[in-house]
N, C-alpha and C positions, 0 to 999 in steps of 0.2 A: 504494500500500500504506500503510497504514495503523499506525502506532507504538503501541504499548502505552503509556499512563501510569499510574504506581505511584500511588495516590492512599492517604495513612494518615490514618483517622481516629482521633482522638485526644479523648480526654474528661478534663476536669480537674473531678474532683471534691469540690466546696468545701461546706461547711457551717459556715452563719453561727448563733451564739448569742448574738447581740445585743449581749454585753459579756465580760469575760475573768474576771467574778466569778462564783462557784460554778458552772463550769464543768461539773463531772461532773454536777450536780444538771440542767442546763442542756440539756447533749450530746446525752441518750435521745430526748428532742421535735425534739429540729434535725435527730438524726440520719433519724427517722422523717420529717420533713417534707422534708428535701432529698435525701436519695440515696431512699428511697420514693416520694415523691411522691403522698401518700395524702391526696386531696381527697373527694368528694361526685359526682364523675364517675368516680371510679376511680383508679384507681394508674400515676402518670406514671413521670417522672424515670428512675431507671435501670432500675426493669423495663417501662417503655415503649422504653426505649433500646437492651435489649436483644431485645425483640421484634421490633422494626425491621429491628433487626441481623440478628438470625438469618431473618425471612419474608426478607431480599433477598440471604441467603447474604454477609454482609459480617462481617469483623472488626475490633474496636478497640481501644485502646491508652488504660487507664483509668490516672488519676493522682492518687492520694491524695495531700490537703492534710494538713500537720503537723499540724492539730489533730485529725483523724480520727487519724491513725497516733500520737498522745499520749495518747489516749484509750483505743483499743482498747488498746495497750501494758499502761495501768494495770490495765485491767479483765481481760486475759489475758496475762501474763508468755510474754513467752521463744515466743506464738502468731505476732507478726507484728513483721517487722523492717522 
């Protein structure tokens, strides 16, 4: 017989703006190229991540980096903690 194994996937979600000056001006383009992932073949990153996920009936366990949850903060108060 045969054991079940719990297996959790897990995704840390990072977006790089190259330097820590004029950050907000910076954010919109990083945010669109890294958690998007919108190239010339199509759109990767997390809405490819999430298709995966959902055609093979799996769930995961997404982990925003401080600079994303500093950002959206400023841009929508009191929306995300």
């Amino acid at each position: 017989m045969h054991e079940t194994m719990k297996v959790y996937l897990t995704f840390d979600i990072e977006i790089w703006c190259n330097n820590w000056e004029e950050l907000d001006v910076r954010f919109p383009h990083s945010f669109h190229r890294y958690v998007y992932g919108h190239s010339q073949s199509g759109d990767y990153a997390l809405p490819k991540t999430l298709e995966i996920l959902d055609r093979n009936a799996l769930k995961g366990v997404f982990f925003r980096g401080a600079t994303v949850c500093r950002t959206l903060r400023n841009r929508a108060p009191g929306r995300h903690r």
